[in-house]
C-alpha positions, 0 to 999 in steps of 0.5 A: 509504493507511496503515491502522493497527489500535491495541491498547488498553493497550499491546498489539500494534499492526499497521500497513500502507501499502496501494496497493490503490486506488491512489498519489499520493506517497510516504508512510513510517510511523516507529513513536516508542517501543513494543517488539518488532519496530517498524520503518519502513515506506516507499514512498518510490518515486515510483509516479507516474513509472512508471504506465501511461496506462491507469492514470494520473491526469493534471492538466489539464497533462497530469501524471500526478498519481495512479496508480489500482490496476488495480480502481480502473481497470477494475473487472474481478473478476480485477483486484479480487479479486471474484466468481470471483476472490474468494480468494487461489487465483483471486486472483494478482498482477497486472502491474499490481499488480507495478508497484506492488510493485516500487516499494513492496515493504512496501507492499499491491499487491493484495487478497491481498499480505498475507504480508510487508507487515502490521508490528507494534509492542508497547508502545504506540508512536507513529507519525509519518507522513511524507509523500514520504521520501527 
C-alpha cells in the first residue's frame, strides 16, 4: 500500500509505502520534481519468498502469492496494535513484523513503525509509482 497526503499549492507533500496489512510485490515511489529532501522509496524485496506458512497467501499451485501481516493473520491486539496493545509503549515490533522490515527497511512494518519511514517532498512534485523495481 502506498499512501500519500498531498498539499495543496506547492506545500509539503508526505508519502510512505506501508506493509501493515500485508505484501504482494515490490513497489517504489519516485518523487519527479519538488524541492527538499524528495527521495525514492522502495521495497524492492521480494517479501513473498520469506514469508511464514502462517502468514502465506498461496495460489491453488500451492505459490505463495501475498504475505498477510501478522493482524491480518490473527487478528490478535499484540499483533494489531489494539486494546491493551493500542499505544507505541504496549505496542513493540514483532518477529513477524521484522520479517517484513528486514526486506523493506523504508517501508511501515507495524502500526507504530513511524519514525524513519514517512518521506516528504516540497514544491508540488509528481510521483511515479513503480511496480517490482530492481
Amino acid at each position: 500500500l502506498i499512501e500519500f497526503t498531498i498539499a495543496p499549492n506547492g506545500g509539503q507533500d508526505f508519502f510512505d509505502i506501508s506493509l501493515v496489512d500485508g505484501f504482494n510485490f515490490p513497489v517504489g515511489v519516485t518523487p519527479i520534481g519538488g524541492s527538499g529532501d524528495c527521495q525514492t522509496v522502495l521495497c524492492q524485496e521480494d517479501v513473498n519468498v520469506v514469508c511464514p506458512p502462517e502468514l502465506a497467501v498461496t495460489s491453488q499451485d500451492g505459490a505463495v502469492i501475498a504475505c498477510r501481516s501478522a493482524c491480518m493473520a490473527f487478528n490478535q491486539p499484540e499483533y494489531c496494535c489494539s486494546g491493551d496493545h493500542s499505544w507505541p509503549e504496549t505496542c513493540p515490533p514483532t518477529d513477524y513484523s521484522r520479517i517484513f522490515k528486514n526486506q523493506c527497511p523504508q517501508a511501515y512494518s507495524y502500526a507504530y513503525d513511524d519514525k524513519t519511514i514517512t518521506f516528504t517532498c516540497m514544491g508540488g512534485a509528481d510521483y511515479a509509482i513503480i511496480f517490482c523495481p530492481n
